[in-house]
N, C-alpha and C positions, 0 to 999 in steps of 0.2 A: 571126402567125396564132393564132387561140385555138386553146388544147387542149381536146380533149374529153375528156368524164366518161369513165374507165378504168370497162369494168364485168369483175370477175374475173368468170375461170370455172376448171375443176378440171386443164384440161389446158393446162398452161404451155410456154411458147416452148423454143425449143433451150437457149436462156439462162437458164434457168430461172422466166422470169418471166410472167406472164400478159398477154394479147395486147388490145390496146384493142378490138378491131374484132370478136371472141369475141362470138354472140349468146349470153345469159345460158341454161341449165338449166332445167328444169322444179324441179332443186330447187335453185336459186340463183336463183328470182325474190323482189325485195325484200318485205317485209312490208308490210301497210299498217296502218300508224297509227292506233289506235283514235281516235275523239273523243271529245274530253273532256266527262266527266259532267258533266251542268250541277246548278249548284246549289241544292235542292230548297225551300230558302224563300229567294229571292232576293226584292231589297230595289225595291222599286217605288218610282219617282217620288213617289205618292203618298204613301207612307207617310214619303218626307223629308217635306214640306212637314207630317207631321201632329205638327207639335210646340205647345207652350205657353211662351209668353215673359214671362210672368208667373205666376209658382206664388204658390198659398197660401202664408204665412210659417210654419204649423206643416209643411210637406214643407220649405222650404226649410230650416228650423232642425235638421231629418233627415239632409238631402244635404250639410250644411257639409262639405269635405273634413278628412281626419282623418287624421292622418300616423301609424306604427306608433308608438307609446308605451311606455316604457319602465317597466319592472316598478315603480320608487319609481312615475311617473305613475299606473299604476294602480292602486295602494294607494289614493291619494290621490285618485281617482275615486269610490275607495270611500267613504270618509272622507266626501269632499262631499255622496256621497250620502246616507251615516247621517245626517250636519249639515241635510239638506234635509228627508229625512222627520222629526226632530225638531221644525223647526221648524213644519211642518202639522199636527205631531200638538198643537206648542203653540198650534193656532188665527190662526199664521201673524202673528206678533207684530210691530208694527212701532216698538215702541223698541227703544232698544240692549237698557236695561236687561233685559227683558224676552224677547230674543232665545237660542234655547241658540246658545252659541258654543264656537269649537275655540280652544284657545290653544298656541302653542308659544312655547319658551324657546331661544334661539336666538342664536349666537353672532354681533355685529353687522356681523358682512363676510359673512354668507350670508343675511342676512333680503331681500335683494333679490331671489336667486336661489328662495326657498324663498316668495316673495309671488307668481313667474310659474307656478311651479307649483301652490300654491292656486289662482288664475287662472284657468288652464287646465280644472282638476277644476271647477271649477261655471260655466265659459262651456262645456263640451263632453265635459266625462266622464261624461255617462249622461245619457239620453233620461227628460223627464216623461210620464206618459201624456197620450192624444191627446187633445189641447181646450184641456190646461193649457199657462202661457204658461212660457219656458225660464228656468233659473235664470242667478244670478249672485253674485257677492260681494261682500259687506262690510267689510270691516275696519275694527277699531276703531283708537284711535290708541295707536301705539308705545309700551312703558314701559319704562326700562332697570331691572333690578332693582339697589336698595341693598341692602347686608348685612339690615335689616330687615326688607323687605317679601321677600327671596328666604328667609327662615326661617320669615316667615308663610305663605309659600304654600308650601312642603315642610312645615309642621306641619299644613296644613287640605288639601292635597290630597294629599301625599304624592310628592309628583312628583321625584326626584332632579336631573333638570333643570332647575329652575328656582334658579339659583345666581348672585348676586351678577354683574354687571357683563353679562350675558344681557337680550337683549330679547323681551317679551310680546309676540308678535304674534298676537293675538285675533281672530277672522273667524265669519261667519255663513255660511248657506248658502240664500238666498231667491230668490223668483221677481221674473221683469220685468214682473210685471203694474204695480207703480208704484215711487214714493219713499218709500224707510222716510222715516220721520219723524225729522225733524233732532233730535239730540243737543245736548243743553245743555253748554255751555262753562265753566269756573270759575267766568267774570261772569254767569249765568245766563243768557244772550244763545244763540240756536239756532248751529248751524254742522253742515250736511249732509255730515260728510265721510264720503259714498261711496266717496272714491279709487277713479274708475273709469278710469283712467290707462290 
């Protein structure tokens, strides 16, 4: 046989316990249950369906997701960005020659690691204003320094980094509106290396 719902009351049995069949007190009737506030801007049907499955590419170049960045990353956010206003301010140059560029001297088991993060700082470390099209990099090609040319450029630049058996890795900092202009090779002959890897 089912049991029924025990309702207490304040005067218990010989046994000390309270009696099932007890009709409840005026002040042992249960509460009732507020209901629950409803939620004052609730989401209409409507407003699902009011979405865009195609954005403009200047919002979506806004929305790329952007993971937290780590203090060297955003130095070098910075960096890309002084590198980028430089080059608009040079009329937005499209040979190498021609181009302001950032160079570092760099020991050749971290120029891989120290290429993603240049990378990074001008595919996504700071916003162009709106209209203009988003930046990216360039890199020139690799040069290991000899005892010569590493005393040439610590006596013209001053730069104590740059030290014999150290690689030049040189980069620009320009926009994806098109293709710099291919760079000339030893043989004279063009060769576009963008290295956009």
């Amino acid at each position: 046989m089912a049991r029924r719902s025990a309702t207490l009351t304040d005067e218990p049995t010989d046994d000390g316990q309270p009696t099932e069949d007890s009709q409840p007190t005026e002040d042992s009737q249960p509460t009732e249950t507020a209901p629950a506030a409803e939620t004052p801007d609730e989401i209409t049907p409507e407003q699902v369906r009011a979405f865009t499955e195609t954005a403009p590419a200047d919002l979506i170049d806004k929305t790329q997701p952007r993971r937290a960045r780590k203090p060297f990353q955003l130095e070098m956010d910075k960096v890309a960005e002084e590198a980028y206003q430089r080059w608009i301010a040079a009329d937005q140059p499209k040979l190498w020659q021609n181009m302001p560029t950032v160079t570092y001297f760099l020991n050749p088991e971290d120029v891989d690691k120290w290429r993603k993060v240049i990378r990074r700082a001008c595919d996504t470390g700071f916003d162009t204003p709106e209209g203009e099209p988003g930046t990216r990099v360039r890199f020139g090609t690799e040069v290991t320094l000899t005892e010569e040319l590493s005393a040439l450029v610590i006596e013209k630049t001053g730069n104590p980094e740059a030290l014999p058996g150290r690689v030049a890795v040189s980069w620009a900092c320009i926009n994806k509106r098109g293709k710099a202009a291919p760079a000339a090779d030893a043989n004279g002959s063009d060769d576009d290396d963008d290295d956009d890897d």
